[in-house]
GUPA-7707 format. One record per residue (C-alpha): x, y, z negated; residue number from 1; residue in one letter. Coordinates in Angstrom, 3 decimals, always signed. Each point is the difference from the previous one (the first is absolute). Example, Ala and Ser with C-alpha at 12.3 -4.5 7.8 and 13.67 -1.06 7.14 Angstrom:
{{+12.300, -4.500, -7.800}, 1, "A"}
{{+1.370, +3.440, +0.660}, 2, "S"}
END
This chain:
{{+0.000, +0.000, +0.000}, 1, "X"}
{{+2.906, +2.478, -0.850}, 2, "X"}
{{+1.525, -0.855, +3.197}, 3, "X"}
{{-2.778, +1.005, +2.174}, 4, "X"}
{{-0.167, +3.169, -2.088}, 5, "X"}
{{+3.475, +1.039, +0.284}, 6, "X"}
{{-0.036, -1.224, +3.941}, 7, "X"}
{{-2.933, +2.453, +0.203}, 8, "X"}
{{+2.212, +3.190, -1.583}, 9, "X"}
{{+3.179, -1.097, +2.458}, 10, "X"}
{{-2.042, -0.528, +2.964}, 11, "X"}
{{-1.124, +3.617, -0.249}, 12, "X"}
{{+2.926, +1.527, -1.019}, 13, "X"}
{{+1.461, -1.698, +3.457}, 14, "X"}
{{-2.980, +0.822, +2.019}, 15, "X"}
{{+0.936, +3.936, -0.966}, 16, "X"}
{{+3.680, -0.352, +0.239}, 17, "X"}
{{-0.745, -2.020, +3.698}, 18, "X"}
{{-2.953, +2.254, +1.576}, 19, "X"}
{{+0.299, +3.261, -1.566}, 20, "X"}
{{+0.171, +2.541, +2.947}, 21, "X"}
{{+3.919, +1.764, +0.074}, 22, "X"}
{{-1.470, +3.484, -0.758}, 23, "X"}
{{-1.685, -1.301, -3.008}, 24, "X"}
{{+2.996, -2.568, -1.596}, 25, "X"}
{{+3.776, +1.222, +0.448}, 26, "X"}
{{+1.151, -3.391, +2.231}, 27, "X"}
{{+3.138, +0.089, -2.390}, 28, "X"}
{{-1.776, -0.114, -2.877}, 29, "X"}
{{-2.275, -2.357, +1.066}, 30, "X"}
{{+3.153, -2.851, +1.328}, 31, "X"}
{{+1.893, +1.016, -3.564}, 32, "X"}
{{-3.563, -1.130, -2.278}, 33, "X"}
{{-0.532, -3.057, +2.615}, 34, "X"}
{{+3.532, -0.891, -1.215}, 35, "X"}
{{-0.468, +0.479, -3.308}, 36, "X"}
{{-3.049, -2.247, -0.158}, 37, "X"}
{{+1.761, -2.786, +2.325}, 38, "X"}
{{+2.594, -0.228, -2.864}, 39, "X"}
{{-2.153, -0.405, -2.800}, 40, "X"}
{{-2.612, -2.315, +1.594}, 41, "X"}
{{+3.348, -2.136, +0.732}, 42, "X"}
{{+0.864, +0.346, -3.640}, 43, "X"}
{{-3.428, -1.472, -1.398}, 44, "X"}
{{+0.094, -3.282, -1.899}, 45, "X"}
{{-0.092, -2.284, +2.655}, 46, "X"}
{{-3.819, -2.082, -1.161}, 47, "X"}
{{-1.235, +3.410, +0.289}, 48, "X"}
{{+1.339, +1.129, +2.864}, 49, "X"}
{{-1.523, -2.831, +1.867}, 50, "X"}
{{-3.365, +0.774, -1.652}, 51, "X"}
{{+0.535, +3.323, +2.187}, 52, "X"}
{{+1.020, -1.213, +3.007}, 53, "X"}
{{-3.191, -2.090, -0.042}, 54, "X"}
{{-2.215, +2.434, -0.723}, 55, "X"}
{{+1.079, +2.482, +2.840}, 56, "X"}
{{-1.914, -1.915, +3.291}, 57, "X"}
{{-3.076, -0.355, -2.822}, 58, "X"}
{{+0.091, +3.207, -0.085}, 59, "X"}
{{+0.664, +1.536, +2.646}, 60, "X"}
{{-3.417, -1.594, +1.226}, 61, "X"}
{{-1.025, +3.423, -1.711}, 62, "X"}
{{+2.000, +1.840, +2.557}, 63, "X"}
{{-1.057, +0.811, +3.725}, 64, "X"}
{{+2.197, +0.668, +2.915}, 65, "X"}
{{+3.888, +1.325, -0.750}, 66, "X"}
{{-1.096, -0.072, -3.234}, 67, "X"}
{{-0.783, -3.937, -0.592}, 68, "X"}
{{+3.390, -0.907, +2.026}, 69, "X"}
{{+2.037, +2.255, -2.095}, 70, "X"}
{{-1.758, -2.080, -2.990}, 71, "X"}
{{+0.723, -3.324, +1.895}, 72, "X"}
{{+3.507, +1.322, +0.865}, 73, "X"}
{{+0.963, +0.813, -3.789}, 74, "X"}
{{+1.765, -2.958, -1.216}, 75, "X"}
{{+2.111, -0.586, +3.210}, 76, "X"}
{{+0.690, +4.131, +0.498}, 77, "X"}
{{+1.230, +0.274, -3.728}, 78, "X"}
{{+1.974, -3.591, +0.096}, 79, "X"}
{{-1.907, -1.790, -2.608}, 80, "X"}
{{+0.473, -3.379, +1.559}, 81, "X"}
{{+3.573, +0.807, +0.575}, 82, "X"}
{{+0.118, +1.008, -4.191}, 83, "X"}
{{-2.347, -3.490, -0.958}, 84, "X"}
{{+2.654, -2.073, +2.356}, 85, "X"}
{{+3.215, +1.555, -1.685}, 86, "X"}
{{+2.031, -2.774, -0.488}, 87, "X"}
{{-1.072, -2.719, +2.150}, 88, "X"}
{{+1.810, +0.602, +3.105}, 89, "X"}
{{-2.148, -1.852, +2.543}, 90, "X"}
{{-3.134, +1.893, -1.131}, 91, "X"}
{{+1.769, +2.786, +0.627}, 92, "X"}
{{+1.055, -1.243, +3.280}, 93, "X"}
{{-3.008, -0.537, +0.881}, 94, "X"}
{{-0.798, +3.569, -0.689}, 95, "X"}
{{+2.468, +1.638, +1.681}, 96, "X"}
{{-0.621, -2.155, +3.308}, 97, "X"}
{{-3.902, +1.367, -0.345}, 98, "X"}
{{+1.341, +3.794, -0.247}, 99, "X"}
{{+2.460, -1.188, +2.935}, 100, "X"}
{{-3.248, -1.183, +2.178}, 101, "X"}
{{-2.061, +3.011, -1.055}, 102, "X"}
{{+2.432, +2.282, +1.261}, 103, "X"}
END
């Protein structure tokens, strides 16, 4: 239950960050907070974190358009699979040949 809750509160912080118009977010600002989150998602107790990276394509059900993909996107944008796979080196393989493929 507090998973979904605090998925809810980081999805829309990241919806902001992601689709606030330029004029209305300094883009600097915006990449330096993205960064800050990134690190301490990845620094999460690791049960928990999974609880989160769950929750996001629940969800982002709640989402429409850029919105719900930015949602969908948030555990594989911020490297959450890459921080629950620390230490086991063909998970992280694995990973790193689906960023290859995506491009």
């Amino acid at each position: 239950m507090i998973a979904m809750q605090v998925a809810e509160i980081i999805a829309q912080y990241v919806v902001f960050l992601e689709l606030t118009d330029e004029e209305d977010l300094n883009l600097d600002t915006a990449v330096k907070m993205m960064e800050v989150l990134a690190g301490q998602l990845q620094e999460m107790d690791k049960g928990f974190l999974r609880e989160l990276v769950n929750a996001f394509p629940i969800i982002a059900e709640q989402y429409s358009g850029e919105a719900q993909e930015v949602v969908r996107g948030i555990a594989y944008g911020y490297y959450l699979e890459d921080a629950l796979a620390a230490g086991d080196p063909v998970k992280l393989a694995a990973l790193e040949a689906l960023r290859d493929a995506k491009g």
